[in-house]
C-alpha positions as CSV (number, residue, x, y, z in Angstrom):
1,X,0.0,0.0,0.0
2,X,1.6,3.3,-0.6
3,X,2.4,5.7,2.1
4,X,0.3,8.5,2.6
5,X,2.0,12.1,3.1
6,X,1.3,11.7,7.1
7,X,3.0,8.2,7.6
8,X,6.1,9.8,5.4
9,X,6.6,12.3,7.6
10,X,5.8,9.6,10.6
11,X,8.6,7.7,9.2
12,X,10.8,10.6,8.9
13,X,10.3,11.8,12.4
14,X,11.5,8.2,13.4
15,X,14.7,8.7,11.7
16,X,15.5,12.2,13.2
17,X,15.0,10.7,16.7
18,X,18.0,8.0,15.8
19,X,20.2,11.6,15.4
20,X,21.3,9.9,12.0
21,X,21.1,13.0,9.9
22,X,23.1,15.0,12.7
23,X,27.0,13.3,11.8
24,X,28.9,15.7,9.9
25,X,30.4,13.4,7.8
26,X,27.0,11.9,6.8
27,X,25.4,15.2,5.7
28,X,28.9,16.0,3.8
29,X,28.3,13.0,1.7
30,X,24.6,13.9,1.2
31,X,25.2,16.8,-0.1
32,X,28.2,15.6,-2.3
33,X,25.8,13.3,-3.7
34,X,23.2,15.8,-4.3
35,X,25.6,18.2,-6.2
36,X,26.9,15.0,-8.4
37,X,23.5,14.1,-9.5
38,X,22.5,17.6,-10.4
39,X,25.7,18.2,-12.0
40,X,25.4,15.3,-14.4
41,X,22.0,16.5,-15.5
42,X,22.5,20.0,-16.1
43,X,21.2,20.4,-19.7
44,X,17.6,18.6,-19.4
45,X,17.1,20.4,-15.9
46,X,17.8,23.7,-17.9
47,X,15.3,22.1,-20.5
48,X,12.3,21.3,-18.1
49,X,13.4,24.9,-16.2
50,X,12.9,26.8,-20.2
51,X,9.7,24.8,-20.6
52,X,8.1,25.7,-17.2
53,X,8.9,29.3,-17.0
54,X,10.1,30.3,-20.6
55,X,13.3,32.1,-19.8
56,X,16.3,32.6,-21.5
57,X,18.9,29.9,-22.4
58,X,21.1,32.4,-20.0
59,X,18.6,32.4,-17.3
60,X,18.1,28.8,-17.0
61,X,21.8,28.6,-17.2
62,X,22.3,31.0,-14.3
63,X,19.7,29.2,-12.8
64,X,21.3,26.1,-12.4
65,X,25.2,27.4,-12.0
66,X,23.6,29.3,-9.1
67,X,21.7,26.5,-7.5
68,X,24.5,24.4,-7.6
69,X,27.0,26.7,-6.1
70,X,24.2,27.1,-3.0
71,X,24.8,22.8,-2.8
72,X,28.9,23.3,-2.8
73,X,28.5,26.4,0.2
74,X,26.5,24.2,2.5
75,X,29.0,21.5,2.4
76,X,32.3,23.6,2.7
77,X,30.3,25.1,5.6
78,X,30.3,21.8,8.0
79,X,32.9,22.1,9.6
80,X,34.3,18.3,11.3
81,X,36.7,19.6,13.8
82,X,34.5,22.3,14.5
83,X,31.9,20.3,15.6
84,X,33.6,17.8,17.4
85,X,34.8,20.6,19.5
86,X,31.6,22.1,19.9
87,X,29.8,18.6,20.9
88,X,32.6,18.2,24.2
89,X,32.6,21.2,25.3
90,X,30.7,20.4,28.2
91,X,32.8,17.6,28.6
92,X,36.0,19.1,28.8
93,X,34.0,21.4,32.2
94,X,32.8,24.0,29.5
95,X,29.4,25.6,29.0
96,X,27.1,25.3,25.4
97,X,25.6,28.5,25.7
98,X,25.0,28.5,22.0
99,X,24.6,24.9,21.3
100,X,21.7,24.4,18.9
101,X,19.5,21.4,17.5
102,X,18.1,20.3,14.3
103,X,14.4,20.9,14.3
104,X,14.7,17.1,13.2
105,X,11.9,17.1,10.5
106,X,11.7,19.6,7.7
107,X,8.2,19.9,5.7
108,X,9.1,22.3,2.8
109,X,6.5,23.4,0.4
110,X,7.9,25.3,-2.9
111,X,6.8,27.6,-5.3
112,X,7.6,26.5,-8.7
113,X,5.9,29.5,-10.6
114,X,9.5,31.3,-10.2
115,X,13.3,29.4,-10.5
116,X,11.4,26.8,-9.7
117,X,15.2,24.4,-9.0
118,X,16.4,27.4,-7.0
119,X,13.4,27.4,-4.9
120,X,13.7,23.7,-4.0
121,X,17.5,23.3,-3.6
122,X,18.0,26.4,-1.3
123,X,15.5,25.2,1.5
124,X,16.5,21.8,1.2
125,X,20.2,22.2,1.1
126,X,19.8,24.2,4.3
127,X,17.7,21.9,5.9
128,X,19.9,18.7,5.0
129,X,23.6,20.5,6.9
130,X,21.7,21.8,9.6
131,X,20.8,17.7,10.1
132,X,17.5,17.6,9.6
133,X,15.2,15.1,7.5
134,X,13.6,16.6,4.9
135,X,10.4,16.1,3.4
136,X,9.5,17.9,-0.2
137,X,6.1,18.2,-1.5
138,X,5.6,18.3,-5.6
139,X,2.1,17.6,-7.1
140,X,1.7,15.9,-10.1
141,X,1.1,18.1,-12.7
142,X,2.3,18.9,-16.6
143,X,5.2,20.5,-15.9
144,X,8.2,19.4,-16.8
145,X,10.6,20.3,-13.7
146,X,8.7,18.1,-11.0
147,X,8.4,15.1,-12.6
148,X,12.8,15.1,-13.3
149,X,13.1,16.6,-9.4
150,X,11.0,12.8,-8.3
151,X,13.5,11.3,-10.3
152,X,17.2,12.9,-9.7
153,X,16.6,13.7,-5.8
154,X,16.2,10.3,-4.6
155,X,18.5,8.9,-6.8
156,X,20.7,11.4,-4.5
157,X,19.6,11.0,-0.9
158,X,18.9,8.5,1.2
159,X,15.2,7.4,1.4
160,X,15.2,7.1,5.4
161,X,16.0,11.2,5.2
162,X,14.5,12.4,2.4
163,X,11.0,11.9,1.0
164,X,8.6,13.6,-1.9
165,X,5.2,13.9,-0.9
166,X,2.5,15.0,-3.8
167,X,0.0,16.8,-1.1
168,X,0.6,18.1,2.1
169,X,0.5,16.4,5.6
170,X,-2.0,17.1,7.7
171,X,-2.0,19.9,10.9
172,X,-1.9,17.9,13.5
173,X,1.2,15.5,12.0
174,X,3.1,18.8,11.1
175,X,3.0,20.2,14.7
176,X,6.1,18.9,15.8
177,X,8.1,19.8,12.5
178,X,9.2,23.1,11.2
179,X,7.6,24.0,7.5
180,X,8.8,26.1,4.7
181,X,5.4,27.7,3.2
182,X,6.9,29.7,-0.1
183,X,3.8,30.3,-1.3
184,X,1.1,29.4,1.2
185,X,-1.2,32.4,2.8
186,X,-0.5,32.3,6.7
187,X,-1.8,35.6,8.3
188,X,0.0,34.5,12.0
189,X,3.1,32.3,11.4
190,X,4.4,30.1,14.1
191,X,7.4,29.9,15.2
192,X,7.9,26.7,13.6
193,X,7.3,27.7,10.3
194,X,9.3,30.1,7.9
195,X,6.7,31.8,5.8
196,X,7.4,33.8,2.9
197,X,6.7,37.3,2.0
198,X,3.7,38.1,-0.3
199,X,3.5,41.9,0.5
200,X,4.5,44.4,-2.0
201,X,8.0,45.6,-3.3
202,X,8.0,49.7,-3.6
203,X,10.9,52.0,-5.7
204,X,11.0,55.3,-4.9
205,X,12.8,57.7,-7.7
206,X,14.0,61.1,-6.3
207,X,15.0,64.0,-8.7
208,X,18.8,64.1,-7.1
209,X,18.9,59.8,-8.3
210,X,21.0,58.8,-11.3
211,X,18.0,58.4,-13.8
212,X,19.7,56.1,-16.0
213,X,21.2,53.7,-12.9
214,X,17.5,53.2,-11.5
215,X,15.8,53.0,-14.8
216,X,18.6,50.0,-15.8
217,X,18.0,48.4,-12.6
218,X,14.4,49.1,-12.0
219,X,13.5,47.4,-15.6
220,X,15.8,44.4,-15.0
221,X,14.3,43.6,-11.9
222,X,11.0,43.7,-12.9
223,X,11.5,41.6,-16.4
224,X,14.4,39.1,-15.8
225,X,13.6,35.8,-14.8
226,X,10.6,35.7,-16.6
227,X,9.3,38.9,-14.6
228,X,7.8,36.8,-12.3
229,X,10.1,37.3,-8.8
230,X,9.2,38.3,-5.9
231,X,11.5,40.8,-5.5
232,X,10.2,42.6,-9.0
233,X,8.9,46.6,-8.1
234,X,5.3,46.3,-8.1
235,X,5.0,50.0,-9.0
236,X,7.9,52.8,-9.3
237,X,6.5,56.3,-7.1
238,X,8.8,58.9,-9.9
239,X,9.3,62.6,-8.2
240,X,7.1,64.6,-11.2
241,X,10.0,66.6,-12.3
242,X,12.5,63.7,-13.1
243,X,9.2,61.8,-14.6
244,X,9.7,62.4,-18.2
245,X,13.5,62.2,-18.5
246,X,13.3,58.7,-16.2
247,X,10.4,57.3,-18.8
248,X,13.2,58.0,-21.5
249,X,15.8,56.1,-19.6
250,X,13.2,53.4,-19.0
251,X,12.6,53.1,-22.9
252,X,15.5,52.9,-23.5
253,X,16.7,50.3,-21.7
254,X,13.6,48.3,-22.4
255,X,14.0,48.3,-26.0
256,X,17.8,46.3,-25.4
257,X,16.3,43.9,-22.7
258,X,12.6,43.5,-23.4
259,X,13.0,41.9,-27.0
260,X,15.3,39.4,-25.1
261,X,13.5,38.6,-22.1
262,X,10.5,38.2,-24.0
263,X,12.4,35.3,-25.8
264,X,10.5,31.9,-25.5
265,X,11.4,27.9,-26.1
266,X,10.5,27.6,-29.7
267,X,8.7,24.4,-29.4
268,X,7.1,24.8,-26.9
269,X,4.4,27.7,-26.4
270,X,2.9,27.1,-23.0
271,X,5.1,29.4,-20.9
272,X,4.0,32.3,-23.3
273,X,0.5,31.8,-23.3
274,X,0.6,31.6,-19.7
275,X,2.6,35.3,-19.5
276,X,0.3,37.1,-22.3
277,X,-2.8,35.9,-20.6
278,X,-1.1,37.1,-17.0
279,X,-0.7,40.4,-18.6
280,X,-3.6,40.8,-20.4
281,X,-5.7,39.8,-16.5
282,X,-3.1,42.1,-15.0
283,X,-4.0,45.4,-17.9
284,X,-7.9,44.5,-17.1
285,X,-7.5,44.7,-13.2
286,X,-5.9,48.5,-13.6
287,X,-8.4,49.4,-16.1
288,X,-11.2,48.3,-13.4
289,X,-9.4,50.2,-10.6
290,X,-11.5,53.4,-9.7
291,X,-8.6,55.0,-7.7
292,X,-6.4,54.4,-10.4
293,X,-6.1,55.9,-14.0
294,X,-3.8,53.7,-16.6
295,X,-1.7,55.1,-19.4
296,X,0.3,51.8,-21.8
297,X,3.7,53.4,-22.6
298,X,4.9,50.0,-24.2
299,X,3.5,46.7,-24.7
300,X,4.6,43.3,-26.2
301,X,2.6,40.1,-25.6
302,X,4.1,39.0,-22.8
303,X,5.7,42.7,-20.8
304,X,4.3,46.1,-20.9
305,X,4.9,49.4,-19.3
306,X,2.5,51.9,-17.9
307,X,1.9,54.8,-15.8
308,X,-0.7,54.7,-13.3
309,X,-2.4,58.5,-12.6
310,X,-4.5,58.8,-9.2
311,X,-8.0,59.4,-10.0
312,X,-8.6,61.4,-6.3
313,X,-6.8,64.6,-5.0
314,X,-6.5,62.7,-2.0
315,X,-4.3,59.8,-0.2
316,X,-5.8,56.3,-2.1
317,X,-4.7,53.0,-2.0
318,X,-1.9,51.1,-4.0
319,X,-2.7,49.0,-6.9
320,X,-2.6,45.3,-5.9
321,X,0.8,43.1,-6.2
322,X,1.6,42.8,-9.4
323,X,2.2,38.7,-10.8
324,X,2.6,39.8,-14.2
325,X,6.0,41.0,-15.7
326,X,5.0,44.5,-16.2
327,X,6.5,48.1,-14.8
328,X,4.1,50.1,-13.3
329,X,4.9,54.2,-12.9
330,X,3.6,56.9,-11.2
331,X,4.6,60.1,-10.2
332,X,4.6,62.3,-6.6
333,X,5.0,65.5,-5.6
334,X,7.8,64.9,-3.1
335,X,9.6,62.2,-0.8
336,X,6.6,63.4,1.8
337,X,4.1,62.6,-0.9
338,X,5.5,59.1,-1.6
339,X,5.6,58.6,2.4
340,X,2.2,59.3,3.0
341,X,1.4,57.1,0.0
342,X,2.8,53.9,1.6
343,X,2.1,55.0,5.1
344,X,-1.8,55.5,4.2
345,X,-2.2,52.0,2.2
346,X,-0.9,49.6,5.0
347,X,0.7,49.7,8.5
348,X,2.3,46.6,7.0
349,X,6.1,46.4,5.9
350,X,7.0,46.5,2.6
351,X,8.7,43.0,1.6
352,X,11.4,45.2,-0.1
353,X,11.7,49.1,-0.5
354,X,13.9,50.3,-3.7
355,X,15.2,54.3,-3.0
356,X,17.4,56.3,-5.6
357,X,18.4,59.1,-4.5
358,X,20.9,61.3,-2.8
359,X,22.6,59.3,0.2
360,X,20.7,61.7,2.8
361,X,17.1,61.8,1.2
362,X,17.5,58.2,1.0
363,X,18.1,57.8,4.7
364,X,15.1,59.6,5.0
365,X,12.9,57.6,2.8
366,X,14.5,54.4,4.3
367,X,13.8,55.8,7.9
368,X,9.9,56.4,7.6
369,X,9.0,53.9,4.6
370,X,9.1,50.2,6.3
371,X,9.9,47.4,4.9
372,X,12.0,44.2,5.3
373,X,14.9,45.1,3.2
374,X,15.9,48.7,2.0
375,X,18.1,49.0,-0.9
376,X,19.9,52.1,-1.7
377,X,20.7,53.0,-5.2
378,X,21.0,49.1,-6.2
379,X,19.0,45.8,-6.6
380,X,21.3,43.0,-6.0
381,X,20.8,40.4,-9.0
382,X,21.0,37.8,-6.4
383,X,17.5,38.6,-5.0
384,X,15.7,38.1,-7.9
385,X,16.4,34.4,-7.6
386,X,14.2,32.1,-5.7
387,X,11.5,33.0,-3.6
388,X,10.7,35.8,-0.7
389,X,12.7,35.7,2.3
390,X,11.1,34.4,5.4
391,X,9.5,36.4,7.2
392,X,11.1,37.8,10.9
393,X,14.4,36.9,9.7
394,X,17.3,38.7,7.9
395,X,17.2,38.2,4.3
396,X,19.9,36.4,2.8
397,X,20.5,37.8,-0.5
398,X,22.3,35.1,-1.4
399,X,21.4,31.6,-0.3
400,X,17.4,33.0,0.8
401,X,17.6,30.0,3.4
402,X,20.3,29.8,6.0
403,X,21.5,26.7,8.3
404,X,20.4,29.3,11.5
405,X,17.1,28.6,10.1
406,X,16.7,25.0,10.7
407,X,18.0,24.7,13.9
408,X,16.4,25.7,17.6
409,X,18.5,26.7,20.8
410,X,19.6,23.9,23.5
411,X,22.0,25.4,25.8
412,X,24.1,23.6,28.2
413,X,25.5,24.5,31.2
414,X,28.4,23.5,33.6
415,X,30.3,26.2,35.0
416,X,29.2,27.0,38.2
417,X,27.4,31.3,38.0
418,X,28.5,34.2,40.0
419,X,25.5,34.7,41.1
420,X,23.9,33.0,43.5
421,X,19.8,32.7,44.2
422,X,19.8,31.9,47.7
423,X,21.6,34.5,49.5
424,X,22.6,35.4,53.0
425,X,20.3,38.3,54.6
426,X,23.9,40.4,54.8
427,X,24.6,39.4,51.2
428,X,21.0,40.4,50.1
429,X,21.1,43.9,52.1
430,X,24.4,44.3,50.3
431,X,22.7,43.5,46.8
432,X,20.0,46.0,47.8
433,X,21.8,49.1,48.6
434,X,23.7,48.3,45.2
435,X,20.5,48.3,43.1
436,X,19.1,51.5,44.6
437,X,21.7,53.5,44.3
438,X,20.4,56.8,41.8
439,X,21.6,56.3,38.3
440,X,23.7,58.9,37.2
441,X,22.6,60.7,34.2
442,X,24.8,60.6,31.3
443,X,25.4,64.0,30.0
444,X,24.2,64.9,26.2
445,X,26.8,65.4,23.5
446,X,27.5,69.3,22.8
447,X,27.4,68.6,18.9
448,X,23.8,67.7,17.7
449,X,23.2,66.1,14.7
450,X,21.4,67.6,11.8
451,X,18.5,65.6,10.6
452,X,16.9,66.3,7.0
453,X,14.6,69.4,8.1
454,X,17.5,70.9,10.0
455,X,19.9,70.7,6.7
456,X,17.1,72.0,4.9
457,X,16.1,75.0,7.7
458,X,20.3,75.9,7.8
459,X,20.0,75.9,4.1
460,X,17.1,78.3,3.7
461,X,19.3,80.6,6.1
462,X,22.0,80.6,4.6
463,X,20.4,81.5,1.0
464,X,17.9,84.0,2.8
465,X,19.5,84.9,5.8
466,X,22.8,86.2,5.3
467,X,21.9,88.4,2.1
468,X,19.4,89.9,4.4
469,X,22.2,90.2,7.1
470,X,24.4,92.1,4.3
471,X,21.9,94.6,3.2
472,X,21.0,95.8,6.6
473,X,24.2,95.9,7.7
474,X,24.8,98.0,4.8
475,X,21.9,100.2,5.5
476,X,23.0,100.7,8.7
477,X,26.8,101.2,7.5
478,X,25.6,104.1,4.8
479,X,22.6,105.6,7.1
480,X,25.4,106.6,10.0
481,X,27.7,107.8,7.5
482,X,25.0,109.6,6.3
483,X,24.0,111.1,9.4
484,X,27.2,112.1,10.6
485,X,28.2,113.6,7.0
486,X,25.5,115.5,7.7
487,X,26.1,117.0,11.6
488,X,29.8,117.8,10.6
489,X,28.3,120.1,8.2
490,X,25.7,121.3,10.2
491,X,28.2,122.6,13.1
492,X,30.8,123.6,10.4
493,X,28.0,126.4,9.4
């Protein structure tokens, strides 16, 4: 009888409590055999990646290069002696204070819509040299990725550590195990869960930003990869004076990338179908926005760019998160205006906030626009890659999932503490007259900083100010000279 997704993970949980997965030397060959298997099969995984997504040759290609590198990272990353060390410490009359524990069993639930092969090797990877068991669901459907993943990964790791489930386990059976949820809807995350993201990515475009820098990076993150990360700027808030010459830059850069991007796999048409019908729903839902008017600026059958106008002369909310791979602009009045913007649509973080401009007016956007990763004058190519960061944890540009991740604090102790509970009454009296004693005020620093309003206050003084302060100190210079030109004549008569 065949196993059902709740006895896999049964079985799995079985194997964690043996501690098998937890020898160093075990989860170094694991991963070596991971990395061989997916090495040896490079061009029909960059095939089945093409087919499912429709991306460039060079895409797929980075795709796979990258995934693979993540596999070689986790292994250098065990470290034998290290461990070894680590695991005696209390032993050799040491305390653990940072030892840590694999969660044992790892549920992880992918999204495949987007690097779909980045997306399952970086949680896995992570979850295999922390020493946990793994568990990976993929459904049986017509794409072409899944059904190589069923075949390669176990042909790579052992079956009592790693399973592929095509539905997920039920509540109750996943309670004890900690689940990666990619592209599952979970308004309160546990703390055994690592939920990603699905909140929306902002760019802010001052008029002191390098036009031609945020329009190269801005347009590349929104359309490489197949348009579809994450990470891509849902809509680009433009200062209104820098509008027109950024729209330029936009085009321009557009017209070199877009023809590429919107490249498909000639014989096979799915992928694009899929992307002009995306576009096409995405075009519709702006038209049917009442808060927002919609202008196309370019579009192609699978991309487009357009600006978005606000139909109110007051604060209304964003556009929804956009799916499909097309730029969305609109223009404000001022940093203020693009503050209030965000800060009326959602007291929600942004999952990532883009700002060009000036180092100082972009600490100022990054200080009052929220969101769980600023970028400054750059979008890391890494990040489009793979799926949102988990939520309450840094994000890892890089790798996305971390070894930190998969593991949970268990201390130990030995050495014996300073301080003691049960104390003497003299020794308590002591510790008393200690902890009352007035804290003494720290004094404030005679410089004080100047904040944005104050550069800007200090600014307006020194163009008003001191050309005010010359002409009446002129005044007052020719008035008395003046006036006493005119007593020495007056008592010379």
């Amino acid at each position: 009888m065949a196993s059902t997704p709740d006895t896999t993970i049964t079985t799995l949980a079985a194997t964690a409590r043996t501690a098998h997965c937890h020898n160093h030397y075990f989860r170094q060959q694991q991963l070596k055999f991971l990395h061989d298997t997916l090495r040896k099969s490079t061009v029909s995984i960059c095939d089945a990646i093409k087919r499912d997504t429709g991306v460039t040759d060079a895409e797929a290609a980075v795709e796979v290069a990258i995934a693979l590198e993540l596999v070689k990272e986790h292994y250098a990353s065990i470290d034998p002696k290290k461990e070894l060390e680590d695991e005696y410490r209390i032993a050799k009359g040491r305390d653990a204070a940072d030892k840590v524990s694999p969660w044992g069993v790892v549920y992880v639930e992918p999204e495949l819509g987007h690097t779909p092969l980045f997306s399952v090797v970086s949680p896995i990877t992570a979850a295999l040299a922390a020493g946990n068991c793994v568990a990976l669901k993929l459904e049986n459907d017509l794409r072409a990725l899944p059904p190589l993943l069923r075949k390669l990964l176990p042909q790579a790791l052992e079956s009592d550590t790693f399973q592929i489930i095509s539905a997920a386990p039920s509540g109750d059976v996943l309670a004890n195990c900690l689940s990666v949820l990619q592209g599952t809807t979970v308004k309160q995350p546990l703390n055994s869960q690592l939920v990603s993201s699905e909140a929306r990515v902002v760019a802010v475009v001052d008029r002191t930003a390098d036009l031609a820098l945020a329009a190269e990076n801005l347009v590349t993150a929104r359309f490489a990869f197949g348009g579809t990360s994450p990470y891509a700027p849902d809509i680009v808030l433009v200062n209104e004076f820098a509008k027109r010459d950024f729209l330029e830059q936009v085009l321009r850069h557009a017209n070199r990338v877009l023809p590429i991007s919107s490249s498909s796999v000639p014989d096979d048409q799915a992928s694009v179908r899929t992307k002009t019908s995306s576009v096409a729903d995405a075009l519709h839902s702006f038209q049917g926005n009442k808060d927002w008017r919609l202008n196309i600026v370019k579009k192609g059958d699978t991309d487009g760019i357009v600006e978005l106008f606000s139909t109110s002369t007051t604060l209304v909310p964003l556009p929804p998160k956009v799916s499909a791979p097309i730029l969305c602009i609109s223009s404000v009045s001022s940093l203020d205006h693009a503050i209030d913007l965000l800060a009326n649509d959602t007291d929600e973080p942004l999952l990532a906030a883009y700002h060009y401009a000036a180092p100082g007016h972009a600490k100022y956007l990054a200080q009052f626009i929220k969101a769980e990763a600023t970028f400054v004058n750059n979008i890391p190519q890494a990040l489009l890659l793979g799926p949102a960061a988990p939520l309450f944890w840094h994000v890892n540009v890089e790798k996305r999932y971390t070894k930190e991740q998969f593991v949970r604090p268990a201390p130990g102790y030995i050495a014996r503490s300073k301080s003691r509970v049960t104390l003497s009454t003299q020794e308590a009296n002591g510790l008393l007259q200690q902890a009352v004693k007035e804290i003494r005020e720290k004094k404030s620093p005679e410089w004080i900083a100047l904040g944005f309003f104050e550069q800007g206050i200090l600014l307006g003084l020194g163009v008003f100010g001191v050309p005010l302060l010359a002409c009446l100190g002129a005044s007052i210079f020719f008035g008395a000279k003046a006036g006493l030109r005119k007593i020495s004549m007056s008592q010379s008569m």
